[in-house]
PyMOL Python script that loads the backbone (N, CA, C, O; Angstrom):
from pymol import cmd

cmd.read_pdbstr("""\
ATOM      1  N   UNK A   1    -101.462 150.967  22.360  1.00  0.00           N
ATOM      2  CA  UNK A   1    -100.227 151.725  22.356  1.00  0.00           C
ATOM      3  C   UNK A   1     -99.277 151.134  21.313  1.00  0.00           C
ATOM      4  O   UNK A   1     -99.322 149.925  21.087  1.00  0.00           O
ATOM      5  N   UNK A   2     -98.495 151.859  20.723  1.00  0.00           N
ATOM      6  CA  UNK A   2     -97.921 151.197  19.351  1.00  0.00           C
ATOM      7  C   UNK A   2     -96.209 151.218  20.051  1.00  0.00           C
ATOM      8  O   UNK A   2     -95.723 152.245  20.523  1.00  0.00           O
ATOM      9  N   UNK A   3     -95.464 149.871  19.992  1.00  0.00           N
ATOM     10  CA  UNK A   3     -94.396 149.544  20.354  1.00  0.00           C
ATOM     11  C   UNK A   3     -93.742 149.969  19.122  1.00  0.00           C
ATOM     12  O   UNK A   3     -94.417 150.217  18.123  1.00  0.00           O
ATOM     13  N   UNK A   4     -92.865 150.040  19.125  1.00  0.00           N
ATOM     14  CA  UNK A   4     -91.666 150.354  18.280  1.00  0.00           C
ATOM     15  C   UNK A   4     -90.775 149.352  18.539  1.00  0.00           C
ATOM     16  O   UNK A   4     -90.390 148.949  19.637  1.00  0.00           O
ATOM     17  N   UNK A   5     -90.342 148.817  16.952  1.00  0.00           N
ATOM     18  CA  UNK A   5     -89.451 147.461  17.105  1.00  0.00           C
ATOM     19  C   UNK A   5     -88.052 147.949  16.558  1.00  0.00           C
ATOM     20  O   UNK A   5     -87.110 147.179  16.371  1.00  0.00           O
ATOM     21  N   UNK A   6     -88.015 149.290  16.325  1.00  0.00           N
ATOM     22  CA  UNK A   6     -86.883 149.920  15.620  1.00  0.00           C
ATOM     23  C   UNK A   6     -85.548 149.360  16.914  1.00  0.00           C
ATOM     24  O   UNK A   6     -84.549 148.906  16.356  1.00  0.00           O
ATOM     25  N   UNK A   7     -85.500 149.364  18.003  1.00  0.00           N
ATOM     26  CA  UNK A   7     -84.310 149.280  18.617  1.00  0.00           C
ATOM     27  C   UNK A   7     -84.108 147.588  18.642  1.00  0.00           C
ATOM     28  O   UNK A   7     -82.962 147.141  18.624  1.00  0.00           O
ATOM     29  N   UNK A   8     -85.110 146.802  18.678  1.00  0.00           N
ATOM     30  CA  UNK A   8     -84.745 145.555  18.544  1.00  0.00           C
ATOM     31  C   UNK A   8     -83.825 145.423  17.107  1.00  0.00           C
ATOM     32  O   UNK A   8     -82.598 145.353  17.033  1.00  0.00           O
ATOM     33  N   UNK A   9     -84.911 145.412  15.884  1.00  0.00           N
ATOM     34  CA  UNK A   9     -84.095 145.389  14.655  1.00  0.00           C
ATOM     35  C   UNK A   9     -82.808 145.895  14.456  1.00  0.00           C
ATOM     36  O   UNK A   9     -82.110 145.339  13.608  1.00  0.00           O
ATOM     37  N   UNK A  10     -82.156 147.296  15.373  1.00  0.00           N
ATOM     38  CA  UNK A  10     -81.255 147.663  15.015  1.00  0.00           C
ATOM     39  C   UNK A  10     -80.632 146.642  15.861  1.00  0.00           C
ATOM     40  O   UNK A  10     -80.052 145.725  15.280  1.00  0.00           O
ATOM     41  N   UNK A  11     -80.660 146.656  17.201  1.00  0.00           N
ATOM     42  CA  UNK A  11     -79.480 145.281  17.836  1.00  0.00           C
ATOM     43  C   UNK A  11     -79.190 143.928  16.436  1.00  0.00           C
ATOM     44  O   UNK A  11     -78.031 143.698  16.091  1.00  0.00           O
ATOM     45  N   UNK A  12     -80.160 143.303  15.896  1.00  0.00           N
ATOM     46  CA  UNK A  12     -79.811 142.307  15.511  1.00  0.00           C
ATOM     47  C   UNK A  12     -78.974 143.104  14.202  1.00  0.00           C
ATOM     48  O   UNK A  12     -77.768 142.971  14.414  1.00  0.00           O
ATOM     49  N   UNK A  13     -79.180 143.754  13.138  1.00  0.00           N
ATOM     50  CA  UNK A  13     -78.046 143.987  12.201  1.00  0.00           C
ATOM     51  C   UNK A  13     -77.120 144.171  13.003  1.00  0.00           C
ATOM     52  O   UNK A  13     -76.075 143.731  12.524  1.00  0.00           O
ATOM     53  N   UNK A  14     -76.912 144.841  14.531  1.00  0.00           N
ATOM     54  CA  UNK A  14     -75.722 144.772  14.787  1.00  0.00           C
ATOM     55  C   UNK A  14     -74.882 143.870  15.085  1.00  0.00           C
ATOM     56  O   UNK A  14     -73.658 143.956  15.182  1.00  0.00           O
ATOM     57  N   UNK A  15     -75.664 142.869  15.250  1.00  0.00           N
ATOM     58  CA  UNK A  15     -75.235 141.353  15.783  1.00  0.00           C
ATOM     59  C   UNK A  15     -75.199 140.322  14.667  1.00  0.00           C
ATOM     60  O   UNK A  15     -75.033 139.104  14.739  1.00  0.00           O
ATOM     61  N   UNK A  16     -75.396 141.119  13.606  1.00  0.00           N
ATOM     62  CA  UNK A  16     -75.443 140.201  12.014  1.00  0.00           C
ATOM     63  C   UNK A  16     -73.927 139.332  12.321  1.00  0.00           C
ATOM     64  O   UNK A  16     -74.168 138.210  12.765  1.00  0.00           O
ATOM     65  N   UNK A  17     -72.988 139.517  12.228  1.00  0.00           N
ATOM     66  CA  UNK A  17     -71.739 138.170  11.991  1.00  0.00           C
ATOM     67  C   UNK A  17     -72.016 137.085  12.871  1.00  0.00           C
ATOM     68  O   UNK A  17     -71.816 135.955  12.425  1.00  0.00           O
ATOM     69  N   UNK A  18     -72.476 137.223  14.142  1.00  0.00           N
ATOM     70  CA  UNK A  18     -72.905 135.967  15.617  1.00  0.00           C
ATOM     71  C   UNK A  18     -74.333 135.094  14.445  1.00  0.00           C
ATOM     72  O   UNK A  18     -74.640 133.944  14.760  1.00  0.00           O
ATOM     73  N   UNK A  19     -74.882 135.586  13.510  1.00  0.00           N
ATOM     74  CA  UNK A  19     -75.977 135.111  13.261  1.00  0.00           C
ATOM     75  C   UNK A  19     -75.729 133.664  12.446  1.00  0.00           C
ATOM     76  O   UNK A  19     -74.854 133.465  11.603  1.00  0.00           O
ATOM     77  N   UNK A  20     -76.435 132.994  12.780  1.00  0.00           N
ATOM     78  CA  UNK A  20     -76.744 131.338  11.403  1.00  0.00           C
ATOM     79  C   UNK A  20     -77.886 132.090  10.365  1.00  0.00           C
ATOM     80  O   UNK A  20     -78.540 133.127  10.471  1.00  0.00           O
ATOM     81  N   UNK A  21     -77.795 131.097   9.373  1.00  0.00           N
ATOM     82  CA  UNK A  21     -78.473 131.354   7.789  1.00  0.00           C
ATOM     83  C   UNK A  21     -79.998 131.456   8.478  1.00  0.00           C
ATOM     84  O   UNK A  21     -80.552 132.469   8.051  1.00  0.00           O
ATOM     85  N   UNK A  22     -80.792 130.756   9.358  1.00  0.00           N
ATOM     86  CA  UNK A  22     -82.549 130.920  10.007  1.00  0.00           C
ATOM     87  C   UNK A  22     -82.620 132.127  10.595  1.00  0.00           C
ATOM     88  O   UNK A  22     -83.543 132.915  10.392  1.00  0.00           O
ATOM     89  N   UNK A  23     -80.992 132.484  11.875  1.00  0.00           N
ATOM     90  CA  UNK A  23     -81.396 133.964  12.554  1.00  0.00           C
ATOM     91  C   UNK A  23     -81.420 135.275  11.458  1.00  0.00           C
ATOM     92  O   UNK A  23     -82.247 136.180  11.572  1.00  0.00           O
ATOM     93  N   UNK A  24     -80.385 135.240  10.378  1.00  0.00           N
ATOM     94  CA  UNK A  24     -80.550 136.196   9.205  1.00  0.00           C
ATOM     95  C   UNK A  24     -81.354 136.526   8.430  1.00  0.00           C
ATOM     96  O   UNK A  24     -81.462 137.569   7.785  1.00  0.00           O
ATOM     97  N   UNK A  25     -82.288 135.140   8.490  1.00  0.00           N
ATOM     98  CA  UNK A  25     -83.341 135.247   7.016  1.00  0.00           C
ATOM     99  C   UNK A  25     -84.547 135.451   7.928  1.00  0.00           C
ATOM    100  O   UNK A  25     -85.605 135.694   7.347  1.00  0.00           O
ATOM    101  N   UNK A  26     -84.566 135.381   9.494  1.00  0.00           N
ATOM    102  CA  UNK A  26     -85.774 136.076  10.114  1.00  0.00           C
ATOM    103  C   UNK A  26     -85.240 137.166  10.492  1.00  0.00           C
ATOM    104  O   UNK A  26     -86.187 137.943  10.613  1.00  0.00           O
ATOM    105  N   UNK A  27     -84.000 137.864  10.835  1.00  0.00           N
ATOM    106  CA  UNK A  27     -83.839 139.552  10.627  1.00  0.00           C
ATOM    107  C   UNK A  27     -84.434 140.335   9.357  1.00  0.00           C
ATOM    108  O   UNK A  27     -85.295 141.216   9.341  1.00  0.00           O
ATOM    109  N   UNK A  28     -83.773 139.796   8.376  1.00  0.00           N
ATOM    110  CA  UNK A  28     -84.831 140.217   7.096  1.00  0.00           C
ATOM    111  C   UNK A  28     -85.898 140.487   7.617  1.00  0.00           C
ATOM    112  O   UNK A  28     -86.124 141.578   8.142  1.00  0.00           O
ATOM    113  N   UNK A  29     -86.854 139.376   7.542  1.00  0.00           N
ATOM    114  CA  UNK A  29     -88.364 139.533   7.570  1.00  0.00           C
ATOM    115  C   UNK A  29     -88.708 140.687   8.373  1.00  0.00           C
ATOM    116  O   UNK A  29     -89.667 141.345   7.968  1.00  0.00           O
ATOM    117  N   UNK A  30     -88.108 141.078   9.455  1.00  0.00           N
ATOM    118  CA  UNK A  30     -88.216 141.435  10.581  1.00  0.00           C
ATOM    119  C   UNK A  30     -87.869 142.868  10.173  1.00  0.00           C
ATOM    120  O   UNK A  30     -88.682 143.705  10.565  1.00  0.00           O
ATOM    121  N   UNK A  31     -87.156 143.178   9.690  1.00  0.00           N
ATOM    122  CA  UNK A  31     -86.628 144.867   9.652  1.00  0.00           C
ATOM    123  C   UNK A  31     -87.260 145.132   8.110  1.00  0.00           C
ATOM    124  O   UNK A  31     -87.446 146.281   7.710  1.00  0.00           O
ATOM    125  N   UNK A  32     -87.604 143.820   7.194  1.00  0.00           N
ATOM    126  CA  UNK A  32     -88.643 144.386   6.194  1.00  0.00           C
ATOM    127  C   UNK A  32     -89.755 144.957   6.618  1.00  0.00           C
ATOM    128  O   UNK A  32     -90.116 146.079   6.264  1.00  0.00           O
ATOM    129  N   UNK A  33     -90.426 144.148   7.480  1.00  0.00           N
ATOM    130  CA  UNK A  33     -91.378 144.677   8.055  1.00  0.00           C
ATOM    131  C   UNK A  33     -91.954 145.831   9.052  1.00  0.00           C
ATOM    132  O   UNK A  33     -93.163 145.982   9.228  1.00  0.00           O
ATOM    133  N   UNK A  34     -90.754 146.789   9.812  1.00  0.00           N
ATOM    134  CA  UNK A  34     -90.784 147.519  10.253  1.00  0.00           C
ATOM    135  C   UNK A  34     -90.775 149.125   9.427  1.00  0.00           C
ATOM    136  O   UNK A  34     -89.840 149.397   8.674  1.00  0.00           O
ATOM    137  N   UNK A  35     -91.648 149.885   9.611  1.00  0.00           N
ATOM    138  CA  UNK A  35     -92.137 150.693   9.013  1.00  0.00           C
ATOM    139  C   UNK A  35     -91.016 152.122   9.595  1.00  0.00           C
ATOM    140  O   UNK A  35     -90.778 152.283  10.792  1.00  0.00           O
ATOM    141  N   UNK A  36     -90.564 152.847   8.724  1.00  0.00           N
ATOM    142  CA  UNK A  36     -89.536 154.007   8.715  1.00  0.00           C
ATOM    143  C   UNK A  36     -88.654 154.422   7.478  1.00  0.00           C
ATOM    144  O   UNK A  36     -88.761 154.069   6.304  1.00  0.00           O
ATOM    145  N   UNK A  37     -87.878 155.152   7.995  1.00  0.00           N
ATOM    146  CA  UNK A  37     -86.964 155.664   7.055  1.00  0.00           C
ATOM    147  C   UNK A  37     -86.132 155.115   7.689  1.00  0.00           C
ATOM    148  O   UNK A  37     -85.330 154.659   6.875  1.00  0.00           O
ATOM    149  N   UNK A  38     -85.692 154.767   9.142  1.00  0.00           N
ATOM    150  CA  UNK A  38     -85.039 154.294   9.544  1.00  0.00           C
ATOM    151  C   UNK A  38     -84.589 152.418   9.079  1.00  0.00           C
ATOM    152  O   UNK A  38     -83.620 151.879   8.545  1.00  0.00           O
ATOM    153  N   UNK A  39     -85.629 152.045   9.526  1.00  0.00           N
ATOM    154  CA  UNK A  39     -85.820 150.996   9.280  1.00  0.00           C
ATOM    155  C   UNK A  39     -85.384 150.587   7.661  1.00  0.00           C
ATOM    156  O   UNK A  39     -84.725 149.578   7.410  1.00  0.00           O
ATOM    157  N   UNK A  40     -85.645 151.103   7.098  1.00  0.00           N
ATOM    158  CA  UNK A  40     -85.625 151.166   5.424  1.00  0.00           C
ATOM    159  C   UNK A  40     -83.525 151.186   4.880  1.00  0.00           C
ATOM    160  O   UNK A  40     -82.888 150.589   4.012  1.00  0.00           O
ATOM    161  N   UNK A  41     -83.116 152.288   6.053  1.00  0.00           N
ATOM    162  CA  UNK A  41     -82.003 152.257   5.931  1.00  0.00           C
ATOM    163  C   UNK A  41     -81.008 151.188   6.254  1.00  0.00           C
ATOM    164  O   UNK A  41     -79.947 150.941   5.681  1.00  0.00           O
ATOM    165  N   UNK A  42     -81.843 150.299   7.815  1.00  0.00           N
ATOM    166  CA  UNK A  42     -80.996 149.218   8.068  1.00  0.00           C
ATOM    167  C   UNK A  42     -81.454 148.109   7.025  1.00  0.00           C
ATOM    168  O   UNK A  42     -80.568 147.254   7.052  1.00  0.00           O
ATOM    169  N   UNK A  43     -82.122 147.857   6.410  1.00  0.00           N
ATOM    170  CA  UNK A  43     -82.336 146.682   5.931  1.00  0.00           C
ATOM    171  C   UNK A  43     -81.613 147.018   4.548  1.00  0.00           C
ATOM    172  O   UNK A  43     -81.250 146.023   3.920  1.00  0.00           O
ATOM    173  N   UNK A  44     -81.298 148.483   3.869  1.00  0.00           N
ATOM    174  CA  UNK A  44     -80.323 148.261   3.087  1.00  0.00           C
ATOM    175  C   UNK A  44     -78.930 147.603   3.428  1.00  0.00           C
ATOM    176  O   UNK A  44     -78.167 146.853   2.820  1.00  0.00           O
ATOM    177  N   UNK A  45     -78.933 148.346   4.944  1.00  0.00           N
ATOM    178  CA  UNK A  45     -77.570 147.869   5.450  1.00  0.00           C
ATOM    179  C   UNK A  45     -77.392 146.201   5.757  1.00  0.00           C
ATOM    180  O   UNK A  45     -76.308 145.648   5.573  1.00  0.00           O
ATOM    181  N   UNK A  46     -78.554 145.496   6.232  1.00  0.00           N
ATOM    182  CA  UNK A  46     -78.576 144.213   6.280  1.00  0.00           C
ATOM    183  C   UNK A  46     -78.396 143.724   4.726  1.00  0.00           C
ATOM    184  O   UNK A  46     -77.543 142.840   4.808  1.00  0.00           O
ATOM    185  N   UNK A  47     -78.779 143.861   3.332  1.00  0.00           N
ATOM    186  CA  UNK A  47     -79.029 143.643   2.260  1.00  0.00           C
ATOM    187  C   UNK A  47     -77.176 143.656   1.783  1.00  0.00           C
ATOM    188  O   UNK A  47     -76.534 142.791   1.187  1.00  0.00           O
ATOM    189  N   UNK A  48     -76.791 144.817   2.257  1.00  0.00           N
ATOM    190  CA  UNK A  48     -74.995 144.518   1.820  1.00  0.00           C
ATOM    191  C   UNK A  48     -74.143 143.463   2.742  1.00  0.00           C
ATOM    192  O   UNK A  48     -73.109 142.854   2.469  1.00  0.00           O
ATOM    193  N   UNK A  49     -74.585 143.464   3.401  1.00  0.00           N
ATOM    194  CA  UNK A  49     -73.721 142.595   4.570  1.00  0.00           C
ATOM    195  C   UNK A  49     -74.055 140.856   3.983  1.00  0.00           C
ATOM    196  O   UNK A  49     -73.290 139.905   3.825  1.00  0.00           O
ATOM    197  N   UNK A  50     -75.544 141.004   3.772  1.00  0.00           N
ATOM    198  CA  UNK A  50     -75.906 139.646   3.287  1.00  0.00           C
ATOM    199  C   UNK A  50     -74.701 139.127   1.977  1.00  0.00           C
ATOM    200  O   UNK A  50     -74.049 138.087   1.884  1.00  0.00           O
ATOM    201  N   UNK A  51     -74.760 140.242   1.155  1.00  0.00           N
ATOM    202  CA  UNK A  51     -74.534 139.973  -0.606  1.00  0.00           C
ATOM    203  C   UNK A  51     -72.915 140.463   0.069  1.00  0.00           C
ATOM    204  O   UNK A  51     -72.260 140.446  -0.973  1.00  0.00           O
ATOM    205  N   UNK A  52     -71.999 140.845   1.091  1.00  0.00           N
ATOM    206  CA  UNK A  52     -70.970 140.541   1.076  1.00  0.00           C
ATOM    207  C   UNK A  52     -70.644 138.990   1.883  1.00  0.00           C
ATOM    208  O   UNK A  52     -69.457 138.785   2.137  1.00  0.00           O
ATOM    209  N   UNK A  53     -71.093 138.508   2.063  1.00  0.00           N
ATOM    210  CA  UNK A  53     -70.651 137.116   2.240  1.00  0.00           C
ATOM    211  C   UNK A  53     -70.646 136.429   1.107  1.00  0.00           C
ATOM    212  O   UNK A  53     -71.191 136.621   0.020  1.00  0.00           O
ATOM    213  N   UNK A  54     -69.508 135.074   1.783  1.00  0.00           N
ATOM    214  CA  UNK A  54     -68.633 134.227   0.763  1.00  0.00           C
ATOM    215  C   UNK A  54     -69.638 133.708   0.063  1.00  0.00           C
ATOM    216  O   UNK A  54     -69.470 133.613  -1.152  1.00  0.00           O
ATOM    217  N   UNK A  55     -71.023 133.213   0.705  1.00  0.00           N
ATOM    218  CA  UNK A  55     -72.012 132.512   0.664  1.00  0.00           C
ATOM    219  C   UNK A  55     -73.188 132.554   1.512  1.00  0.00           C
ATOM    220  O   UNK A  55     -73.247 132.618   2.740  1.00  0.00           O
ATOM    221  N   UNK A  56     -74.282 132.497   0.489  1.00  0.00           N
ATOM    222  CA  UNK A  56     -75.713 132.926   1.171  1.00  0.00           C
ATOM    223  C   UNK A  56     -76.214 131.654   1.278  1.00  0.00           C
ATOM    224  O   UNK A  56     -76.423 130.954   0.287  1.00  0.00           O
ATOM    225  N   UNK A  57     -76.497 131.179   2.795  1.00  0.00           N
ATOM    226  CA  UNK A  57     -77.595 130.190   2.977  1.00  0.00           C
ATOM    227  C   UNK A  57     -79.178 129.951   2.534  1.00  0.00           C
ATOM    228  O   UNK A  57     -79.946 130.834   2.152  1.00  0.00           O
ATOM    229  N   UNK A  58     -79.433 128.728   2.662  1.00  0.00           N
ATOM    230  CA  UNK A  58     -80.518 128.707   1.923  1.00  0.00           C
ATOM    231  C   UNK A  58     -82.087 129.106   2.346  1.00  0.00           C
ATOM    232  O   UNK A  58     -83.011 129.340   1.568  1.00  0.00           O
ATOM    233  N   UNK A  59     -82.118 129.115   3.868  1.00  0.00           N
ATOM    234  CA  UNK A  59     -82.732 130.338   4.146  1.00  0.00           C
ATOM    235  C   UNK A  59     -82.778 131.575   3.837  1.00  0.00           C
ATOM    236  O   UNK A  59     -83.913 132.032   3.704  1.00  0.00           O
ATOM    237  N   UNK A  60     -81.971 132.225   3.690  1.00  0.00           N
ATOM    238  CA  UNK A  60     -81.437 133.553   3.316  1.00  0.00           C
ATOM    239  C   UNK A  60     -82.260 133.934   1.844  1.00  0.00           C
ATOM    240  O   UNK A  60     -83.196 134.650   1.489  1.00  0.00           O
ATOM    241  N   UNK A  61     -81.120 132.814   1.131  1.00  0.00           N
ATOM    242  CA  UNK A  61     -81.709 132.720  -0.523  1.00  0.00           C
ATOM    243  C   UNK A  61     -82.981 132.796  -0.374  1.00  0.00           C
ATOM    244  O   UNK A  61     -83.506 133.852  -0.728  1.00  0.00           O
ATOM    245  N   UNK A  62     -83.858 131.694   0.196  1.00  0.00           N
ATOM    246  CA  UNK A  62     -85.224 131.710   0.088  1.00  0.00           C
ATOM    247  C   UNK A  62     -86.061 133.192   0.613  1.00  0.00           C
ATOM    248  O   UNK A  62     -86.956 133.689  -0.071  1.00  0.00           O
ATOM    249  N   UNK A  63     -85.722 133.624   1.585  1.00  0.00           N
ATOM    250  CA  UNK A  63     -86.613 135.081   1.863  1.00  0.00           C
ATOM    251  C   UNK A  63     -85.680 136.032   1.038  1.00  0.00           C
ATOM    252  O   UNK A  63     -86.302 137.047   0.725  1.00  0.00           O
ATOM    253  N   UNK A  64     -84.223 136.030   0.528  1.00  0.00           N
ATOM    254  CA  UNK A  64     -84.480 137.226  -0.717  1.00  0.00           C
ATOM    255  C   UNK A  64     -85.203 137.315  -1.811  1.00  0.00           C
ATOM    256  O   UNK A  64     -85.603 138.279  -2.465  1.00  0.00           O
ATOM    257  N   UNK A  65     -85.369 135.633  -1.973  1.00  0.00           N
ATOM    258  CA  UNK A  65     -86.059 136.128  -3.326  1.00  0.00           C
ATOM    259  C   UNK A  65     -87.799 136.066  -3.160  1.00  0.00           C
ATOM    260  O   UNK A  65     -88.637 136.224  -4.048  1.00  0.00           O
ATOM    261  N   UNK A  66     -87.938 135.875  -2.192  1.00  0.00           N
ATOM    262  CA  UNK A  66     -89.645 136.225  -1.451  1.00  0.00           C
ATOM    263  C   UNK A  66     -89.544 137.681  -1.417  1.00  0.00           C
ATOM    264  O   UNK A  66     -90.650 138.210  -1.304  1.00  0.00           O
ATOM    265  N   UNK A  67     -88.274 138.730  -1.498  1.00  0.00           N
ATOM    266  CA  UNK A  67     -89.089 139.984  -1.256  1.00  0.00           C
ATOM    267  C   UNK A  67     -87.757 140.347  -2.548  1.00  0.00           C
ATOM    268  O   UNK A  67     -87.120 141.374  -2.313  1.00  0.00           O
ATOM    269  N   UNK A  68     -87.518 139.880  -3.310  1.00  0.00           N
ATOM    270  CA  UNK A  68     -87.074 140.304  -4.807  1.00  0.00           C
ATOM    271  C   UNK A  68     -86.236 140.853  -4.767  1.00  0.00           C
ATOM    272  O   UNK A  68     -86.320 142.009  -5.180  1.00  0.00           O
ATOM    273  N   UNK A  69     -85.001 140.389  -4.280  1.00  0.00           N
ATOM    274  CA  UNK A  69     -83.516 141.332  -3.917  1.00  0.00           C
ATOM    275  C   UNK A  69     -83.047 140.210  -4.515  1.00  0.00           C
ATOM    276  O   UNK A  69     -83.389 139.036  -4.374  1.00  0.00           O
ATOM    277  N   UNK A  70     -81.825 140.954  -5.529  1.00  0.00           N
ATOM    278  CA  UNK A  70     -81.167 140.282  -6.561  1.00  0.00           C
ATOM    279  C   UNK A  70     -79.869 140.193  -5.609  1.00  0.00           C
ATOM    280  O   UNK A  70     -79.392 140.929  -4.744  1.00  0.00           O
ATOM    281  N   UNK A  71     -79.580 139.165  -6.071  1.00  0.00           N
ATOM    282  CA  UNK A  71     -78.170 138.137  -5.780  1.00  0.00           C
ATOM    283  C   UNK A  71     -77.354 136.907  -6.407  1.00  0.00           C
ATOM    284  O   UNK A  71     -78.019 135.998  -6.903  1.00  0.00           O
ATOM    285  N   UNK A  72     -76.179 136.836  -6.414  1.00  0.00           N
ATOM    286  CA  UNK A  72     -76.154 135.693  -7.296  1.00  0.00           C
ATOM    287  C   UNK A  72     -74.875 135.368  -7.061  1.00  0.00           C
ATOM    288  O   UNK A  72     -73.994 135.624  -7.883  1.00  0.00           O
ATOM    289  N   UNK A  73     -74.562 134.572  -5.534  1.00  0.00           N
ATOM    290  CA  UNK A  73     -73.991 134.260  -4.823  1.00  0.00           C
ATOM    291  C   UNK A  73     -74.134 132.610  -4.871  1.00  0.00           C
ATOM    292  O   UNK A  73     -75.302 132.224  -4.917  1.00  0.00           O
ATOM    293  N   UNK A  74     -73.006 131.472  -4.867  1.00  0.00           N
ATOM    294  CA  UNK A  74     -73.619 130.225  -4.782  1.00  0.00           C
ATOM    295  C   UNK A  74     -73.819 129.687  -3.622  1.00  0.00           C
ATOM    296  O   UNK A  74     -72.903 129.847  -2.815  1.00  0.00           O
ATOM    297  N   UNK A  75     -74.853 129.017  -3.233  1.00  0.00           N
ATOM    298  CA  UNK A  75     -75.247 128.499  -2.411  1.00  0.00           C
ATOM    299  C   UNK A  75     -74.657 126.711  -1.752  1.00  0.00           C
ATOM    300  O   UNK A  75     -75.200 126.204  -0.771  1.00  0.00           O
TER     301      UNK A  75
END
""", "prot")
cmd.dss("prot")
cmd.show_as("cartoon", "prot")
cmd.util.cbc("prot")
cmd.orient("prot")
């Protein structure tokens, strides 16, 4: 039977500001990996929220540039 992780992934972008630099850079992974249009849409939405902060942790840094999302924020 195929679970659907779409309502998990959406809780955590919603919970993106409560998050540290490890819980963010495994939301990434996590809503990269979920297959949709949906899905596709939150992880743009995770992708601005990231690149509007003061500063991207180094987790973070490390899985954007594992899946090639430009940034150039100092760490």
């Amino acid at each position: 039977e195929h679970v659907s992780f779409l309502p998990i992934v959406k809780a955590g972008v919603a919970a993106f500001d409560s998050m540290d630099d490890e819980d963010i850079a495994t939301l990434f992974d996590a809503v990269d990996s979920t297959p949709g249009a949906e899905a596709e849409r939150l992880l743009e939405e995770l992708k601005q929220k990231i690149l509007a902060q003061p500063t991207i942790g180094p987790e973070t840094a490390e899985t954007l540039e594992r899946h090639n999302t430009e940034y150039d924020k100092a760490l």
